[in-house]
N, C-alpha and C positions, 0 to 999 in steps of 0.2 A: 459422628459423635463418639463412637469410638478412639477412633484414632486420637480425638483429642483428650478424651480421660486416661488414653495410655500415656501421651506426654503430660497430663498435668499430676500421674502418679508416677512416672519415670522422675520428674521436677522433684518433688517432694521427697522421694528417694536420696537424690542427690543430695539436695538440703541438711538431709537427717544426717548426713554421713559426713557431712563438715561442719553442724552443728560442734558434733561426738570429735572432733579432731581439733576442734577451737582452743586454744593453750590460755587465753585469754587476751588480754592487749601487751603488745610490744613494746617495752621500756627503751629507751634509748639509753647506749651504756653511758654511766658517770665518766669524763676525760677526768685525768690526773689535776688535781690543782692545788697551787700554792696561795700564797697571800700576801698582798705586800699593801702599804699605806704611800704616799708621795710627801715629802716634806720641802717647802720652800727657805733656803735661809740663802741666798744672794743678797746680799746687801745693797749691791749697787745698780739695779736694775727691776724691769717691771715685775706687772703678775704673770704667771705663764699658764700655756697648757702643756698636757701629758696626754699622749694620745700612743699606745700599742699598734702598729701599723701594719704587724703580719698578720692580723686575725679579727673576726668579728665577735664572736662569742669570749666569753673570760678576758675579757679586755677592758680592763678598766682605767677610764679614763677620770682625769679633773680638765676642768676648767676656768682662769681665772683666780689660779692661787696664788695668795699674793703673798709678799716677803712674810715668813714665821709663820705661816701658815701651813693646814695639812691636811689630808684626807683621813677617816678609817680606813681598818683593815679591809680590802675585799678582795673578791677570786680573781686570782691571773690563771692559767692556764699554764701549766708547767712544761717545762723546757726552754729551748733557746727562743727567747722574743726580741722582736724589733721595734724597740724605744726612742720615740723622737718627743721633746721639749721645744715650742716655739713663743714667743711673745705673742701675750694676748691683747688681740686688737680686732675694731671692725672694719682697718684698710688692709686688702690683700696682702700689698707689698708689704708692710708690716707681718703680716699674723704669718706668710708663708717664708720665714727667713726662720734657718734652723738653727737652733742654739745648742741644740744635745742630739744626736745621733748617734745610738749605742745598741748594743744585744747584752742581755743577760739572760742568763741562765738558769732556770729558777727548779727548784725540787721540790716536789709534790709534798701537801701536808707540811710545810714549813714557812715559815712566818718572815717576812720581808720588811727593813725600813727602809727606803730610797729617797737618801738626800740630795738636794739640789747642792751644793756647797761652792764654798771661793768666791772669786768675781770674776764678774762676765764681761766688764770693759777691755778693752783691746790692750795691750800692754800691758797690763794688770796680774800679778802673781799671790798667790797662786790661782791659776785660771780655774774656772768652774768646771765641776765635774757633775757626776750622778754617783755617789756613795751609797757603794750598799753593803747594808748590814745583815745579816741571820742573827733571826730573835731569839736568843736562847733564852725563851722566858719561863721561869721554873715552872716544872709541872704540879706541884705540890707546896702550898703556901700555908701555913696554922691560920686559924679563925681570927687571930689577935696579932695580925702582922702584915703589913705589907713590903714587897718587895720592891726596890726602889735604887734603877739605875743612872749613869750620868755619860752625858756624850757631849764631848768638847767641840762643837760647831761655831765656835768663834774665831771666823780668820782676824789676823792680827792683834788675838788677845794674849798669845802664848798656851803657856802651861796654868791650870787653874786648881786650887783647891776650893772646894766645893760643902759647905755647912751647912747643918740643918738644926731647927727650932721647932720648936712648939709655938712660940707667936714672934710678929717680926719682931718684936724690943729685945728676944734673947730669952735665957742665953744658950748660944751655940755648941754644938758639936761635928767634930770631924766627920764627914760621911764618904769623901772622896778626895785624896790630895793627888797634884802634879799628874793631871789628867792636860796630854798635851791634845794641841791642837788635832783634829781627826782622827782622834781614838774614841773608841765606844769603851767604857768599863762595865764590868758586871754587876750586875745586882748584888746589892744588899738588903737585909732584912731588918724591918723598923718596926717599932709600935704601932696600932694605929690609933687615930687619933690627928688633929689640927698638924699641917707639915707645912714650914716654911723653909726655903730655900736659897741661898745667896752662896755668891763665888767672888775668891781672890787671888789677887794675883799669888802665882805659887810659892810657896815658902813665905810669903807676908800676910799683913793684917790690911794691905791695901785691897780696901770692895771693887770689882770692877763690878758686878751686876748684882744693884741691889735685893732687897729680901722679896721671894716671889711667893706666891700662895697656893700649893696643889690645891687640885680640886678635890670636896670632900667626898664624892662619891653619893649616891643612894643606895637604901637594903630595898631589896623585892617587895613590890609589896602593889595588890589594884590589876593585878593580873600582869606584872611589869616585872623584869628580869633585872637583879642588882644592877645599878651603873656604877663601876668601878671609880676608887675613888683612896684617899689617905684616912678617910675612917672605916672603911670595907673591906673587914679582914678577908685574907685571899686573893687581894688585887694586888696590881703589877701596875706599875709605871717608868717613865722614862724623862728626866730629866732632862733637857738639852740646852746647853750653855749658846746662846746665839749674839752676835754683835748688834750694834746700835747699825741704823740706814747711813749710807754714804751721803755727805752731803750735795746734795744738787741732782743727785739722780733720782731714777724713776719710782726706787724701793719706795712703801708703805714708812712713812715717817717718825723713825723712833729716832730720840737723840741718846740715849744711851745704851747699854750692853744690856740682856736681861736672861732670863729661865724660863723658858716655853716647858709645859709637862702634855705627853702622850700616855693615856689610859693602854697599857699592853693587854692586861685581863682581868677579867671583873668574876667574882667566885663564883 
C-alpha cells in the first residue's frame, strides 16, 4: 500500500507541473494568401474546370463554368501555383485532356482576376490563354459613389467605347473610350444609383453590346453584410466587355456581344 500512494502522489506531482506549463492550445500558423476569382469568356468551346494541382489546402477550385461565367473571390495560397483548366465532362477521355497548363505567381493579401480568354479551337487566333489581372481596387470609395471599371474581353470586337446610363433609353455618357481588346482600364468613380451600360465600336456610335444592367446591390440589414452593388455607395465593380458564342460550338449560346459585371467590393 505504500508503494502505491508513493506512485499515485509522485503521478499527481507530475500532473501539477504540466498542468502550470500548459501555454494553452496550439494555433497552426496562417500561410500567406492571395485571392483570386476564375472568369470564363471562350466563346467557342465548353464549360470547364479549374483545379490548382500543386496543393490541397488554398486551392480553390470551379467546376463546370460555363462560357461568361465566374466564381467569387476566394483564398489561393500565395506563391508559385500550378494551374490546369480541362473540359467538363463525365467521359475520362474527355474531362482528362488539358486545355490550360500554367503557374502563376500570386502575392499575398492581393486580389486576382483570372480569365479564360481567346479561343480554344485549333487554328484559331488568338489562341486561349489564362489572363491575369491584379485588382487594384480603391481602397477608399465616398458613401455616394461607386467605382466602376471596364475590361475589354471581346476577341474580335476590337477597340471599344464604353457608355453609361441611368436607364437603358438614355441618355448616355462617356465612361470608357478605345479600350482595346485585352486591356483592363481603371476605375472610375460614379454616382450611385440605377447603372446601365453599353459598348461601341471605338470612335463610333455603332452598338456592338447592347445596354446591360449592373446589379443594384443591397445595404446591411437582418444580420446580413452589404451585397455590393450600383446603389451601394462604397462598392466596386468591374465591367467586362464579352463576345457573342461562336456558332456551332460547344459555348453557352448567346447570339450577340454583351456586359457581364463582377461585384469587386461591397462597403
Amino acid at each position: 500500500m505504500k508503494t502505491r500512494r508513493t506512485f499515485l502522489l509522485a503521478a499527481l506531482v507530475v500532473g501539477g507541473v504540466a498542468c502550470e506549463d500548459d501555454a494553452g492550445p496550439i494555433l497552426a500558423p496562417t500561410p500567406p494568401i492571395a485571392f483570386v476569382r476564375y472568369v470564363h469568356i471562350v466563346p467557342d468551346t465548353s464549360s470547364m474546370d479549374w483545379r490548382p494541382i500543386d496543393a490541397v489546402e488554398n486551392s480553390p477550385e470551379a467546376l463546370n463554368l460555363q462560357f461568361r461565367a465566374n466564381t467569387p473571390y476566394r483564398a489561393m495560397g500565395a506563391g508559385a501555383r500550378r494551374l490546369r483548366v480541362f473540359p467538363t465532362s463525365t467521359n475520362i477521355n474527355v474531362t482528362s485532356q488539358i486545355v490550360i497548363d500554367t503557374t502563376i505567381t500570386f502575392t499575398a493579401n492581393t486580389y486576382y482576376t483570372l480569365i479564360h480568354i481567346g479561343l480554344a479551337r485549333s487554328g484559331q487566333t488568338p489562341a486561349d490563354r489564362i489572363w491575369v489581372i491584379e485588382d487594384a481596387i480603391p481602397a477608399t470609395i465616398a458613401s455616394n459613389q461607386v467605382a466602376v471599371r471596364v475590361i475589354n474581353a471581346g476577341v474580335g470586337l476590337g477597340a471599344v467605347d464604353v457608355e453609361r446610363a441611368t436607364a437603358t433609353a438614355g441618355p448616355y455618357t462617356a465612361h470608357a473610350t478605345n479600350v482595346a481588346y485585352g486591356v483592363a482600364g481603371t476605375y472610375s468613380l460614379v454616382p450611385t444609383g440605377a447603372l446601365v451600360m453599353r459598348a461601341n465600336t471605338a470612335g463610333t456610335t455603332t452598338i456592338l453590346a447592347a445596354a446591360s444592367t449592373a446589379p443594384a446591390g443591397a445595404a446591411a440589414g437582418g444580420g446580413l453584410s452589404a451585397a455590393g452593388g450600383s446603389t451601394i455607395g462604397g462598392s466596386a465593380m468591374t465591367a467586362i466587355v464579352v463576345p457573342r458564342s461562336v456558332a456551332g460550338s460547344a459555348a453557352a449560346n448567346f447570339t450577340t456581344p454583351g456586359i457581364i459585371y463582377l461585384v469587386d467590393k461591397a462597403p
